[in-house]
C-alpha positions as CSV (number, residue, x, y, z in Angstrom):
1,X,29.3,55.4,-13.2
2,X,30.3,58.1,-15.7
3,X,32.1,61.1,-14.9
4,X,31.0,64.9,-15.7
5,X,33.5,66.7,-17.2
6,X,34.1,69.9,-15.2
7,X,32.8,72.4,-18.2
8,X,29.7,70.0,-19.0
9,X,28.5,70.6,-15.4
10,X,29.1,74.0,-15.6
11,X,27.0,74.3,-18.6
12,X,24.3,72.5,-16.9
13,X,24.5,74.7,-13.8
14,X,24.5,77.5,-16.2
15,X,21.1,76.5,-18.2
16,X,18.9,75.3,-14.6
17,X,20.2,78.6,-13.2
18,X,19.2,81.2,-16.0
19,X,16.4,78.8,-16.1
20,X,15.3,79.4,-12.8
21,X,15.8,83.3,-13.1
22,X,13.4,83.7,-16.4
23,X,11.1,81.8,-14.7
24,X,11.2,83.7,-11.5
25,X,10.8,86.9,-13.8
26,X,7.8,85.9,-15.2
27,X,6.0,84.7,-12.0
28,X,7.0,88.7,-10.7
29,X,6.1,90.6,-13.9
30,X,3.8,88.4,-15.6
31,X,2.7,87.6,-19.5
32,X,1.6,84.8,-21.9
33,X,3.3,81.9,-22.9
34,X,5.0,83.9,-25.2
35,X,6.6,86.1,-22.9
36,X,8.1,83.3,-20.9
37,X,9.8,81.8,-23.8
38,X,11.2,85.3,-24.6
39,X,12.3,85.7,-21.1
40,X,14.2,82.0,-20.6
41,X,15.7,83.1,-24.5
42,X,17.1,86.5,-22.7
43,X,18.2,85.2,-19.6
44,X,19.7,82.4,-21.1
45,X,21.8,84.3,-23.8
46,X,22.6,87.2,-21.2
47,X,24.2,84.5,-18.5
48,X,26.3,82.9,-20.9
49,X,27.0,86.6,-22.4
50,X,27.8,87.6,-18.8
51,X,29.9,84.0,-18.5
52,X,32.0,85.3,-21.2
53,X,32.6,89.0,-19.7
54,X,33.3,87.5,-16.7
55,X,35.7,85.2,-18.3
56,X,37.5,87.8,-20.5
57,X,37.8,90.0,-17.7
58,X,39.3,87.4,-15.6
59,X,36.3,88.5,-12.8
60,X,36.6,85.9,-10.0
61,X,34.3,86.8,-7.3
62,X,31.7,84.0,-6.4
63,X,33.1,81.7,-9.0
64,X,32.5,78.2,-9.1
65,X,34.4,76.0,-11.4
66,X,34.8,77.4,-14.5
67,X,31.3,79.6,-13.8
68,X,31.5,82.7,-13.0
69,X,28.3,82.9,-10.9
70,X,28.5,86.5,-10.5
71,X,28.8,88.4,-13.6
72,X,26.6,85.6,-15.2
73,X,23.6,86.7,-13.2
74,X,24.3,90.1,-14.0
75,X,24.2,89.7,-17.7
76,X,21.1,87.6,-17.1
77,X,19.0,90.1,-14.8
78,X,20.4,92.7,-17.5
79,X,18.9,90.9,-20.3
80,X,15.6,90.5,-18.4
81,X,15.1,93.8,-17.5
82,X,16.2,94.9,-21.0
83,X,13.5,92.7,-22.5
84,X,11.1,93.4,-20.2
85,X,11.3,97.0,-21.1
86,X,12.2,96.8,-24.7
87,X,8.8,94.9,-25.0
88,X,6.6,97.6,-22.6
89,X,2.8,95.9,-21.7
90,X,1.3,93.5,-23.4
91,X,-2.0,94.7,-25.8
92,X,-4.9,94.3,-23.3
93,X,-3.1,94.6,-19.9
94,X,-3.9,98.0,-18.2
């Protein structure tokens, strides 16, 4: 059987979870297909944004690995939220 390197399964981890979060995001607020693909983009680029924070600032509460589960989630709810304001309602939607 072949072995997972520590950071490959941390990677992994790190795409099912910001996965799971832009998806959860879009069954709460809602949108088209486009909006879900902009929301996995965000939360995918703000947990590996808040990886590296978390990383640089040496944060290690909840850390698993080499994730920092923490300040990863926080970049990734940041980049959601973010979005989903930067965007406002889609044309149509009251």
């Amino acid at each position: 059987m072949m072995e997972i390197p520590g950071s490959a399964s941390s990677l992994v981890l790190g795409f099912l979870l910001a996965t799971i979060y832009g998806g959860v995001f879009h069954v709460v607020f809602g949108g088209s297909i486009r909006r879900i693909l902009l929301y996995l983009a965000a939360a995918w680029a703000g947990f590996f944004i808040g990886q590296f924070v978390g990383d640089f600032l040496n944060f290690e509460l909840l850390k698993l690995g080499k994730l920092h589960l923490v300040s990863a989630s926080i970049g990734a709810w940041l980049a959601l939220f973010g979005v989903w304001w930067l965007m406002g309602q889609e044309p149509g939607h009251d």
